[in-house]
N, C-alpha and C positions, 0 to 999 in steps of 0.2 A: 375118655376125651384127652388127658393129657399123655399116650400114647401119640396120637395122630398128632397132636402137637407137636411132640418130642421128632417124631419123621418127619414134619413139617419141615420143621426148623433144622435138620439137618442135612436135606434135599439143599434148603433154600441157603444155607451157608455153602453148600459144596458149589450150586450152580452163582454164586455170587464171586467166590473164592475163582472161578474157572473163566469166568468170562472177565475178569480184572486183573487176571493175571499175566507180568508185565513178562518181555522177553529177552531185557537188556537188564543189568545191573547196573543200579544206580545208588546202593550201600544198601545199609543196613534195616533200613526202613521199609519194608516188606507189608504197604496196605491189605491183600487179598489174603494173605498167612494171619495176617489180624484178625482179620472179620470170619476166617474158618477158625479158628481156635478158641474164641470167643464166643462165637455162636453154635460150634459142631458140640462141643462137649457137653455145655450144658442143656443142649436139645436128647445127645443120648439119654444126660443123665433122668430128664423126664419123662423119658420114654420106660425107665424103672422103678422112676417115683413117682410119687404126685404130687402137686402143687404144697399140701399143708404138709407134709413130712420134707420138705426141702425149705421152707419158709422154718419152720420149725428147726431145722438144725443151723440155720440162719440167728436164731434166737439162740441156740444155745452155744456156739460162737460168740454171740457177744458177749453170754455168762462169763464165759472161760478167758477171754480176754480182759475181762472187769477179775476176776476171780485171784485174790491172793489167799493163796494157803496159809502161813503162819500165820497170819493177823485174823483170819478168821475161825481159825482154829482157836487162838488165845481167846479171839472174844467170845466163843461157844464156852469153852472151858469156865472164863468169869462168870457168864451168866449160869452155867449150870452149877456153878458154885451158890450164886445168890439163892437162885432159885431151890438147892436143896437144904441150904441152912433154914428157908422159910418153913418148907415144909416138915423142918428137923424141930425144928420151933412149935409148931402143931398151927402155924398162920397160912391158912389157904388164901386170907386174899389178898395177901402180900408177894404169896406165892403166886397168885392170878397175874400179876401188876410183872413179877419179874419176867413172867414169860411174854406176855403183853409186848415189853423192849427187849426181848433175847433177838438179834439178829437172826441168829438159823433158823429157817422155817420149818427144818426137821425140827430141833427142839420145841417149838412153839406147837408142833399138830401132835407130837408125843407125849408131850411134858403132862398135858390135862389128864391123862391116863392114871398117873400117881395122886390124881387129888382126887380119885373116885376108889370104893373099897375094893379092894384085891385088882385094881388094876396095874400092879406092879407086874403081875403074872404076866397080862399082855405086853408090856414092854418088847422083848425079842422078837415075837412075832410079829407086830404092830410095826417093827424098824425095820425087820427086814422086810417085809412086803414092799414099804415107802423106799427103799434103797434100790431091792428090785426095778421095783417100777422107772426112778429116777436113772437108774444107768443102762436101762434099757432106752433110755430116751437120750442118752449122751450116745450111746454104740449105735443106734439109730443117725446121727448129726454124722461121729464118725466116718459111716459108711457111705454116707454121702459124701464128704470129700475124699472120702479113699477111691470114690469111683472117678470123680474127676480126676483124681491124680493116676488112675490104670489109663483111663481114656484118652488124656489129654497127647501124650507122645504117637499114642496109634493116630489119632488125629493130624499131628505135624507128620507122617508117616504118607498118610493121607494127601497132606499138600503137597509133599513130595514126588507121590508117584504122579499128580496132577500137575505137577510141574514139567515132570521129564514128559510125560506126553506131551506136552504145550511145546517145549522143546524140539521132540522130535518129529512135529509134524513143520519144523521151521530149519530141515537139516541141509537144505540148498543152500543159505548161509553159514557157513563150517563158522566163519567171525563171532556167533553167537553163541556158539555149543559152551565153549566156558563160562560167560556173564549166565548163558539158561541154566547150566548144574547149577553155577553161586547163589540165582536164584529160587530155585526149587529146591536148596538145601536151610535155606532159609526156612523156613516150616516147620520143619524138622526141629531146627535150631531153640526156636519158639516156643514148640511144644518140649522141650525139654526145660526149658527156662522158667516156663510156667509151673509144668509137675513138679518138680525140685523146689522152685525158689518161692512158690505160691503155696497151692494143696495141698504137698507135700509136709510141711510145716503146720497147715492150718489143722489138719487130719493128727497130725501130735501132738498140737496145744490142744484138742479137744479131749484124745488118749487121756493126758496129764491132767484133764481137768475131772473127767471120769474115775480117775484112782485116788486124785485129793478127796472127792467126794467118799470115797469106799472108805477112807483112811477117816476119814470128819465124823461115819457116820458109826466105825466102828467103837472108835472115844467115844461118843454120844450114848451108845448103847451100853458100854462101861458104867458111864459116869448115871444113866440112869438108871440102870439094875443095883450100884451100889447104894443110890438114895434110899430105892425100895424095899431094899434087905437091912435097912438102917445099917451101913456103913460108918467107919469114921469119914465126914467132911474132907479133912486131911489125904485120904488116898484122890481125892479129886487131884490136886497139886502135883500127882503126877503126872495127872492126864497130861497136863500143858506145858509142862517144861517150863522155858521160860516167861510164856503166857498164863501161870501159874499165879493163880490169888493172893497178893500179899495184903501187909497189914492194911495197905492204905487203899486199896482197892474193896476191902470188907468192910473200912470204917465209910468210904463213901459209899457203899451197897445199902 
């Protein structure tokens, strides 16, 4: 269904784009390069997704926009501090309570794994599945705005050649032939303004939000194999650098 859509909508931008399109230059303001660019790309782009995996990387756009690295990293670090001095203590349900308020939802769905016997073993595998998973569903969002940014230029490409026809079926007026190229290059113009200065960006804040996460969850996986092998507490403090546990963060833990 959301194929035919996708053709739909991109019939109905081109035959929208063509019968609005002007013949005189009048700047910069290009209505019918608006309403193709706006509606051709994201109709291709349905015609290769579907609805919940485009709504979806819509979602994880806003993660990565919300999403700061250091600070969520120090506060993953603090918590897996509290949380392993409980469990160093032999207090599970202190250790329940720490995880309870740990931010990271990795550590919250991993963490319970150490307060059952030998479930230190799973750890590794248990992370890495949940990481898998998780950045297959960022490179998923990704790909979505990588495709609006491949399509968006062929698109103004698009209004362009729709332009010059419009053009030259108006060539008994030669007065017009320069305002009709400025106009039909306007498209063009558009769609590169948009790839570059839009998707283009948005497809590398998602990139960079996908490798914080790889880098979060590889700490995380550190930090709870060394609990499970009773480590010193102390090698946590590297995890986090400056988001690193001090006194006064232990004494209010």
């Amino acid at each position: 269904m959301h194929i035919i859509a996708g053709l739909l909508g991109l019939v109905g931008s081109l035959m929208v784009a063509r019968s609005h399109m002007p013949t005189a230059f009048t700047g910069f303001f290009h209505p019918a390069a608006l309403v193709l660019l706006l509606g051709a790309p994201p109709s291709i782009l349905l015609v290769g997704h579907d609805l919940r995996s485009i709504w979806d990387a819509v979602r994880v756009l806003a993660e990565a926009l919300r999403y700061r690295p250091r600070a969520a990293q120090s506060q993953m670090v603090i918590d897996l501090y509290r949380f392993g001095r409980e469990i160093k203590q032999g207090r599970p349900v202190e250790a329940e309570r720490a995880l309870a308020t740990a931010k990271d939802p990795l550590l919250r769905e991993v963490g319970p794994l150490l307060l059952q016997p030998g479930g230190g073993n799973e750890v590794r595998e248990t992370i890495g599945t949940l990481v898998y998973a998780r950045l297959a569903r960022v490179r998923g969002a990704e790909d979505v705005f990588r495709s609006l940014f491949r399509t968006t230029p062929a698109v103004g490409l698009m209004g362009t050649i729709v332009g010059l026809v419009n053009m030259l079926m108006n060539l008994r007026n030669f007065e017009q032939i320069g305002p009709g190229m400025a106009v039909a290059q306007l498209a063009t113009f558009y769609g590169l303004i948009l790839a570059y200065g839009l998707w283009g960006p948005l497809a590398k804040r998602v990139d960079s939000y996908g490798r914080d996460l790889a880098v979060s969850a590889r700490l995380l996986e550190r930090g709870l194999v060394g609990i499970a092998d009773g480590r010193s507490l102390h090698d946590l403090r590297l995890l986090g650098g400056d988001g690193a546990p001090t006194a006064d963060t232990e004494k209010a833990a």
